[in-house]
Wavefront OBJ file of the C-alpha trace (Angstrom):
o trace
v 113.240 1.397 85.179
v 112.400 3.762 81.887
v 114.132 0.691 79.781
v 112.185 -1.989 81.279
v 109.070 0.343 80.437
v 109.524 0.723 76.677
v 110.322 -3.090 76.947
v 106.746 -4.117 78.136
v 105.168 -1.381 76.573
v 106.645 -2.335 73.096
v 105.460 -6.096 74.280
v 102.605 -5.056 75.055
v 101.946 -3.234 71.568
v 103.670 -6.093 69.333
v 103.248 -9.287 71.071
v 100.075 -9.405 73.285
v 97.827 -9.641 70.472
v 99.627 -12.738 69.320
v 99.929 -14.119 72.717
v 96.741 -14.042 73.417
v 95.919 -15.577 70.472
v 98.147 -18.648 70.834
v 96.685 -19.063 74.526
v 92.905 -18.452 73.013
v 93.876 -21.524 70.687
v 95.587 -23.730 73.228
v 93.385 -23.526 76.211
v 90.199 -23.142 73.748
v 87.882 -19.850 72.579
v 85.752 -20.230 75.827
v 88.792 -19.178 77.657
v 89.401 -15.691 76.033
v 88.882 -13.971 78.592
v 91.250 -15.838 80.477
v 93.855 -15.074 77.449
v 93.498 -11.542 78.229
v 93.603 -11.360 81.474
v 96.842 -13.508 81.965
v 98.308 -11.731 79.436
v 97.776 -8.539 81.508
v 99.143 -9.874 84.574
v 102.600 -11.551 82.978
v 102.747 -7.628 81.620
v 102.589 -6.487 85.410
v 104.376 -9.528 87.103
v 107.584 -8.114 84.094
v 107.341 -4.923 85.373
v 107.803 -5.860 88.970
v 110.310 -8.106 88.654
v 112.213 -6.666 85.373
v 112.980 -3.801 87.456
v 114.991 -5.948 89.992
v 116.733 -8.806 87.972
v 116.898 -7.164 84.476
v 114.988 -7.749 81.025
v 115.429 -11.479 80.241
v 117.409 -12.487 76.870
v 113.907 -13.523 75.712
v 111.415 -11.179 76.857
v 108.663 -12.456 74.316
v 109.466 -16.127 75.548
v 109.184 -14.859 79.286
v 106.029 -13.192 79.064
v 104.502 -16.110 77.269
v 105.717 -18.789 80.095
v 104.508 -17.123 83.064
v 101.322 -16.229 80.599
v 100.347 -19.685 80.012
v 101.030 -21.102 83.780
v 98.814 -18.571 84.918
v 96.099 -19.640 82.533
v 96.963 -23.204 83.366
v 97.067 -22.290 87.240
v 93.742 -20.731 87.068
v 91.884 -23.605 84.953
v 93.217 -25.732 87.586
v 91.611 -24.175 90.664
v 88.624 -23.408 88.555
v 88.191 -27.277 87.528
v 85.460 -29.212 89.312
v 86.353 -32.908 88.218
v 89.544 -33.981 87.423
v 88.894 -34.753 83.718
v 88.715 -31.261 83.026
v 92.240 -30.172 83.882
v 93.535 -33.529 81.773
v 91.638 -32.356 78.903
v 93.000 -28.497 79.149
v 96.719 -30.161 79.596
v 96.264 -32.701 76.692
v 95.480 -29.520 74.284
v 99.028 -27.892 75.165
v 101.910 -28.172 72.860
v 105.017 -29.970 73.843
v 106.931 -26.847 73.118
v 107.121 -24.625 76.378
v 106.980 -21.776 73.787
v 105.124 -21.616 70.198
v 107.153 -21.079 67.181
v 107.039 -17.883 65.228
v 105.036 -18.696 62.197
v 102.661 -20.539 65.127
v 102.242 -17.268 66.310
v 101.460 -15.355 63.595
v 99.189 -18.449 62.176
v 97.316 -17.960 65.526
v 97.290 -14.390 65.176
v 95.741 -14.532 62.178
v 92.932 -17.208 62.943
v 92.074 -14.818 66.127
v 91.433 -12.176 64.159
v 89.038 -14.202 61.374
v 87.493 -15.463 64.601
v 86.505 -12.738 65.821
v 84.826 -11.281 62.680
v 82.712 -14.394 62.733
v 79.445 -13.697 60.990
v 77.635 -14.968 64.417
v 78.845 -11.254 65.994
v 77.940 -8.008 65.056
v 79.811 -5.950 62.837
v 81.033 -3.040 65.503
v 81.073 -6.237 67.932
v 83.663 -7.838 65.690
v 85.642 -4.850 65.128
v 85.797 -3.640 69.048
v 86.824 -7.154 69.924
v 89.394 -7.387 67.291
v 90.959 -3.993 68.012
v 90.765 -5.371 71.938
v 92.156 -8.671 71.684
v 94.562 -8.282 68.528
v 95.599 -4.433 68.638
v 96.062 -4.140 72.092
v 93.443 -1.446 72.381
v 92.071 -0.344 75.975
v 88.084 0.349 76.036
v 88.865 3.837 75.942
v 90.787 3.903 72.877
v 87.987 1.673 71.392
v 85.265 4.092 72.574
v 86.992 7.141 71.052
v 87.226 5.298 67.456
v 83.760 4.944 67.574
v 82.556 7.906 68.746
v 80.865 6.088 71.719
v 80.518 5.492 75.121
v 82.611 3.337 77.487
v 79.938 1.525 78.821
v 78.755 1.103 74.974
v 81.730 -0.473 73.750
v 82.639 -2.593 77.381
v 79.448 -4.210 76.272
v 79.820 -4.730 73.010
v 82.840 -6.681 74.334
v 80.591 -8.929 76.593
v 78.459 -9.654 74.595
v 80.654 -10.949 71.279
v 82.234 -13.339 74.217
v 79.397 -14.787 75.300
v 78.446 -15.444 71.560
v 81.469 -17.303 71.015
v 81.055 -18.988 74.210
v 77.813 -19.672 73.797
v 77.858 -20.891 70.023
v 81.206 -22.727 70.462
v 82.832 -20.579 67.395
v 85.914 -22.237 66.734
v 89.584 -20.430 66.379
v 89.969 -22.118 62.908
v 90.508 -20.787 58.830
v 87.195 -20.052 57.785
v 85.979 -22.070 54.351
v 86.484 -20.655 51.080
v 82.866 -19.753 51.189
v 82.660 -17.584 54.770
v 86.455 -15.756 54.531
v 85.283 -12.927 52.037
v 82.384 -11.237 54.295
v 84.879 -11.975 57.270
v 87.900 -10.713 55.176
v 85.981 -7.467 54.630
v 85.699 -7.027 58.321
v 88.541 -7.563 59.488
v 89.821 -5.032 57.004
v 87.406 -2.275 58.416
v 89.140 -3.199 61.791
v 92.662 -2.820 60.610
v 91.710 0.640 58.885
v 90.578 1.674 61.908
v 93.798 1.154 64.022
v 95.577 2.616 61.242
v 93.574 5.928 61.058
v 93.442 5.981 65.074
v 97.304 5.858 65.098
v 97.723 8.309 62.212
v 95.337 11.103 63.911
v 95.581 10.747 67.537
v 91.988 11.809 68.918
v 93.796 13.380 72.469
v 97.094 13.409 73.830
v 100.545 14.970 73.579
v 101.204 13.154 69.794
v 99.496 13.634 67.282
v 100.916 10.416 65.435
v 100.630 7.383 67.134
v 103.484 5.476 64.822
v 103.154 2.432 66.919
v 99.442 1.996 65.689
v 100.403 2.577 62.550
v 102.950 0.197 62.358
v 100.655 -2.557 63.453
v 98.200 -1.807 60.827
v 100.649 -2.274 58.345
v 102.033 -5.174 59.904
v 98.761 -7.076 59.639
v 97.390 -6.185 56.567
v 101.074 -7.680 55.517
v 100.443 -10.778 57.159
v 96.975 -11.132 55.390
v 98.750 -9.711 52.362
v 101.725 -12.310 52.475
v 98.734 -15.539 53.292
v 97.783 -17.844 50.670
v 94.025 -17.751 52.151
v 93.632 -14.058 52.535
v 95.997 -12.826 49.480
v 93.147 -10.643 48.160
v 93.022 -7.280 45.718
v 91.309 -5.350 48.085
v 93.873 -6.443 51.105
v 96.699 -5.564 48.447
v 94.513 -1.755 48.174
v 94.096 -1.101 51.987
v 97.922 -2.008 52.517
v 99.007 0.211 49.596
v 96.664 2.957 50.906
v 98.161 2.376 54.595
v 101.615 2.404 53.319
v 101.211 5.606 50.683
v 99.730 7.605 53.572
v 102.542 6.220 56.437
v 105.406 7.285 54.322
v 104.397 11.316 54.546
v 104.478 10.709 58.330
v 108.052 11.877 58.728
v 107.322 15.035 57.146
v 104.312 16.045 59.109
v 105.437 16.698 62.261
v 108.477 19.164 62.852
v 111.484 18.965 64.847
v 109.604 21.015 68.076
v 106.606 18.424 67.470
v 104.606 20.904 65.282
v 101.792 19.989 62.641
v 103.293 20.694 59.098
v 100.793 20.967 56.474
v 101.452 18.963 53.412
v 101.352 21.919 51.140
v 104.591 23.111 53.283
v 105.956 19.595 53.606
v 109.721 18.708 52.395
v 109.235 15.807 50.106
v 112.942 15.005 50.808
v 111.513 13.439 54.472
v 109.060 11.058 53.404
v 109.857 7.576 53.233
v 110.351 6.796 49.751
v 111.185 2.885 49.640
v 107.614 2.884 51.740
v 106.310 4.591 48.836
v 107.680 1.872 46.734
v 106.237 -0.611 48.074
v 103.276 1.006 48.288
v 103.139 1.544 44.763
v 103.874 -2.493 43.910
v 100.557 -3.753 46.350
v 98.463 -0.742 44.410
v 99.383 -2.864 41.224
v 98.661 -6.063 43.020
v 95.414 -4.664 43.912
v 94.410 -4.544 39.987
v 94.478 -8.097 39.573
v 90.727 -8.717 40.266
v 87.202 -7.119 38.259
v 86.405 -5.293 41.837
v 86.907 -2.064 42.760
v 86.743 -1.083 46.797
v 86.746 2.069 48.127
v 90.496 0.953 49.208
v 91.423 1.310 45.661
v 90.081 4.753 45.342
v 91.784 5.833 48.376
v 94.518 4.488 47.500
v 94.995 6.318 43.787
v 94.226 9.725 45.996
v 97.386 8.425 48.185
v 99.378 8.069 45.007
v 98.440 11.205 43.000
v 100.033 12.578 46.263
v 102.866 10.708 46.530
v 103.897 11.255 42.620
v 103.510 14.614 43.003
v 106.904 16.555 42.492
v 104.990 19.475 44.736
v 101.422 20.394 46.614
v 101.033 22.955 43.728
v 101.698 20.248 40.865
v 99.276 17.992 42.585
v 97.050 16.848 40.001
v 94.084 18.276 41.511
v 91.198 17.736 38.664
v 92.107 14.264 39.353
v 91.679 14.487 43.044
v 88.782 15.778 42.422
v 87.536 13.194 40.613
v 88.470 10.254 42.608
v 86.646 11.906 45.139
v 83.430 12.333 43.273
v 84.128 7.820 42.711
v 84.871 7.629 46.325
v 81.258 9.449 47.128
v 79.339 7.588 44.978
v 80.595 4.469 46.542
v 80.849 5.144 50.193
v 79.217 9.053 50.907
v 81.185 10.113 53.703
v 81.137 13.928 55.328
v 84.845 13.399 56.148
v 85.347 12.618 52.272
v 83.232 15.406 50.967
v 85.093 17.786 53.201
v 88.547 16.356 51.214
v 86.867 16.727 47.969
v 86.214 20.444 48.838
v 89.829 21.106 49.893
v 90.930 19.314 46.045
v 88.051 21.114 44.549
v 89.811 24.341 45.954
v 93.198 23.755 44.866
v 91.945 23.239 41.516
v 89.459 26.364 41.022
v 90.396 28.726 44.139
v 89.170 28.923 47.280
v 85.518 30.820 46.859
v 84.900 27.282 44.841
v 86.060 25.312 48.037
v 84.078 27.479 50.828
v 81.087 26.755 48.521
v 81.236 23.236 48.137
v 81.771 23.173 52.402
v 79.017 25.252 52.649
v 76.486 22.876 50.100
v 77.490 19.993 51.734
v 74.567 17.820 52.627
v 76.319 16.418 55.518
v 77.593 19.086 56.675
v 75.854 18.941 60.225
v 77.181 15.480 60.651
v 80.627 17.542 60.867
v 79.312 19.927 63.813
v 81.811 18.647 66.440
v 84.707 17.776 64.107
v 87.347 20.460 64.326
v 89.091 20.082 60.538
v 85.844 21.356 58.982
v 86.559 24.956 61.024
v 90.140 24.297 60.363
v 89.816 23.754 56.847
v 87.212 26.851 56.434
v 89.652 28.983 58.520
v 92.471 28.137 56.114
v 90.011 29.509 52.848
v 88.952 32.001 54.345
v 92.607 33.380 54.814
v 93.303 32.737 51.581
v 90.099 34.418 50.447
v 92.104 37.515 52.442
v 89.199 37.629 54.726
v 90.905 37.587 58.310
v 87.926 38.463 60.639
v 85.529 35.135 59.754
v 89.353 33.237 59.405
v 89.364 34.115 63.091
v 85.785 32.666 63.832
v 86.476 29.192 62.321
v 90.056 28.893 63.971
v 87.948 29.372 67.246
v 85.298 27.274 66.667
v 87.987 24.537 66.045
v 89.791 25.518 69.473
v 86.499 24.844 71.372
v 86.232 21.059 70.332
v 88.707 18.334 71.695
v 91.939 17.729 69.865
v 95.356 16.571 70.208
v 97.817 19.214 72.359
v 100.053 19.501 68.394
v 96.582 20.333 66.503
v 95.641 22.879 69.218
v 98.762 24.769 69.148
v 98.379 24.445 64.907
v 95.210 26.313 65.485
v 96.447 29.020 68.105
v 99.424 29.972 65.434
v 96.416 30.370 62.761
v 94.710 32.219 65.019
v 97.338 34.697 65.800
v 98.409 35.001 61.664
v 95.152 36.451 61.895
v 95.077 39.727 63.351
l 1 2 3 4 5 6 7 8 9 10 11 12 13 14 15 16 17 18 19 20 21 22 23 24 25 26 27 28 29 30 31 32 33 34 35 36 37 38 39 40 41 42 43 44 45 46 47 48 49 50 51 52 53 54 55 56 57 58 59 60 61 62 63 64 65 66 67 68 69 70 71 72 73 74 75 76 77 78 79 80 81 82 83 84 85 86 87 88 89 90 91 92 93 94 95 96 97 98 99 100 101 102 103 104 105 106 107 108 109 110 111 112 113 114 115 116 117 118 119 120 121 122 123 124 125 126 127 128 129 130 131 132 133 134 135 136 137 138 139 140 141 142 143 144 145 146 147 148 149 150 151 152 153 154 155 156 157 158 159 160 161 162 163 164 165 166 167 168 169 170 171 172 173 174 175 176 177 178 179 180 181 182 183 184 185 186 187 188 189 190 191 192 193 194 195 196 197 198 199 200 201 202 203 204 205 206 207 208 209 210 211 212 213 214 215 216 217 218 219 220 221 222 223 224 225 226 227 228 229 230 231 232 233 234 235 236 237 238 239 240 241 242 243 244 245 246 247 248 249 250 251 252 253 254 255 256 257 258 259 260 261 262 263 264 265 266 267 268 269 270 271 272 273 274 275 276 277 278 279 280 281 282 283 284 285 286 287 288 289 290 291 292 293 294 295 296 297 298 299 300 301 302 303 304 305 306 307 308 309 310 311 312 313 314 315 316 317 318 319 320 321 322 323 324 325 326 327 328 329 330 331 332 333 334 335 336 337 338 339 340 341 342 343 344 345 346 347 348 349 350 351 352 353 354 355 356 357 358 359 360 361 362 363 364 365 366 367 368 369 370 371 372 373 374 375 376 377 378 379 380 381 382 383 384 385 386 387 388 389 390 391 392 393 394 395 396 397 398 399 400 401 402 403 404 405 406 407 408 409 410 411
């Protein structure tokens, strides 16, 4: 029973996205909701009867069969002339299942679909991350920041557009793929940083998420139509940052801090290849804040050690990556650099004349990160205040037991 769970749950992760995408294209965009919600019910109908007769040779194949009768089933009943059901049968391909590159040219049409210029921009992303990644409303709602109900209507409501406005499951022209190329890049960031910092939960690393991320900016990487410097910048930013990931968590599941990291762990052929799309990045006259963040994830990765960290430079892509994009979460990096490079009274000062500070109220690295100063500062007693602060705001089960042991180091 435990095998036939990682089974469909690694299905479910991997292949649903690109499922529902072929059936979205087969059976037409007005039936994605239908996609879905067959999709979700082959998932359930595998468990059930997985458990009894055993995981099929071809799982993938499976799930999309008894996927696309259901659709087919359901259009059927639905139907109220008999035209209608010819018409949805005339669209489906001879094949009883889609070819590989099929799926992953439907895959990517889905996901320049739904970043149609017609839907709004968190619209566009929240349906992407719900129909591509595999996300659940929750997970959505927690990447934004927002409400359940917010984000379940977001979802309605870029359906019904698409419904509505007939917006076709096609390659955008030359003229409409940048401004929905720079969308669906947002969206893919997204999953990425949701899978690399867990907001809740027993992991803090969600590898699964990560590995998704990567595998579609690859796909858009690897395309003719969407082989761009700034998809070549995200990618090497996704894959600098994913190859520290072995290194940050410990053997008992414990946060390791990348000043305490051993190098030896991380995943240096990912690095590699991170490097070669950073260079493929430079081939065009723009510069995206993917390129900045992406020369902080290198001055990282070629660092022989935290302490020979070229931190001046840090510093300075930061102040580029501000000026482009101000972001509180950014500022507070630039004032961890700016304290590695002139100690950490300089660092507590530039937290503490932060403009945006109060945007970072509820976000428990700013205590962290002022707890960790402070210590170094040898001040224990206001240490001990930030560490608590950060305890009192939701986190991930590692990070809270990270901030208990910094709590304790401090009396």
């Amino acid at each position: 029973m435990q095998e036939v769970d990682q089974v469909v749950d690694h299905l479910f992760r991997h292949r649903a996205g690109q499922m529902v995408s072929t059936l979205t294209r087969i059976f037409g965009p007005e039936h994605l909701p239908l996609a879905e919600e067959v999709v979700q019910e082959s998932l359930i109908t595998a468990l059930t009867q997985w458990s009894f007769h055993g995981v099929p040779d071809n799982p993938a194949g499976w799930l999309f069969r008894v996927a696309r009768n259901k659709a087919l089933d359901q259009i059927r009943r639905q139907a109220t002339f008999r035209e209608k059901v010819a018409e949805e049968l005339r669209r489906l391909p001879t094949e009883e299942t889609p070819l590989h590159s099929e799926f992953e040219d439907d895959l990517l049409t889905m996901m320049l679909m739904c970043c149609h210029p017609s839907i709004p921009e968190e619209s566009r992303i929240a349906l992407t991350l719900k129909t591509v990644g595999g996300f659940s409303v929750e997970e959505i709602a927690r990447a934004f920041l927002s409400q359940k109900a917010t984000i379940a209507q977001r979802l309605v409501r870029a359906k019904k557009l698409i419904r509505e406005q007939s917006i076709p499951m096609e390659m955008p022209s030359r003229d409409a793929l940048p401004v929905r190329l720079e969308s669906l890049l947002k969206v893919i960031y997204l999953m990425f940083n949701e899978g690399h910092s867990a907001h809740e939960g027993d992991a803090l690393i969600r590898a699964d998420l990560c590995d998704e991320a990567i595998r579609l900016a690859t796909l858009l990487a690897e395309h003719s139509a969407t082989r761009d410097p700034a998809v070549h910048a995200l990618l090497a930013l996704m894959l600098l940052q994913a190859a520290r990931l072995p290194a940050r968590i410990d053997g008992a599941g414990e946060i390791t801090l990348l000043a305490e990291q051993d190098r030896s762990r991380w995943d240096h052929a990912m690095i590699a290849r991170g490097m070669r799309h950073l260079d493929a990045s430079a081939s065009g006259d723009e510069i995206t804040t993917y390129h900045v963040e992406a020369a902080i994830a290198a001055c990282h990765a070629a660092a022989p050690s935290f302490a020979e960290t070229d931190w001046p430079r840090m510093v300075s892509l930061y102040d580029e990556l501000l000026a482009m994009q101000p972001s509180p979460v950014a500022a507070l990096n630039r004032a961890v650099a700016v304290a590695m490079a002139e100690g950490p009274q300089a660092g507590i000062e530039a937290i503490e004349s932060m403009a945006s500070r109060d945007s970072l109220r509820d976000y428990p690295l700013l205590y962290a990160t002022l707890g960790e100063l402070w210590l170094q500062r040898g001040d224990s007693e206001r240490a001990a205040e930030q560490f608590t602060r950060a305890l009192e705001l939701p986190s991930s089960m590692p990070e809270k037991r990270f901030l208990l042991r910094k709590l304790e180091s401090c009396r």
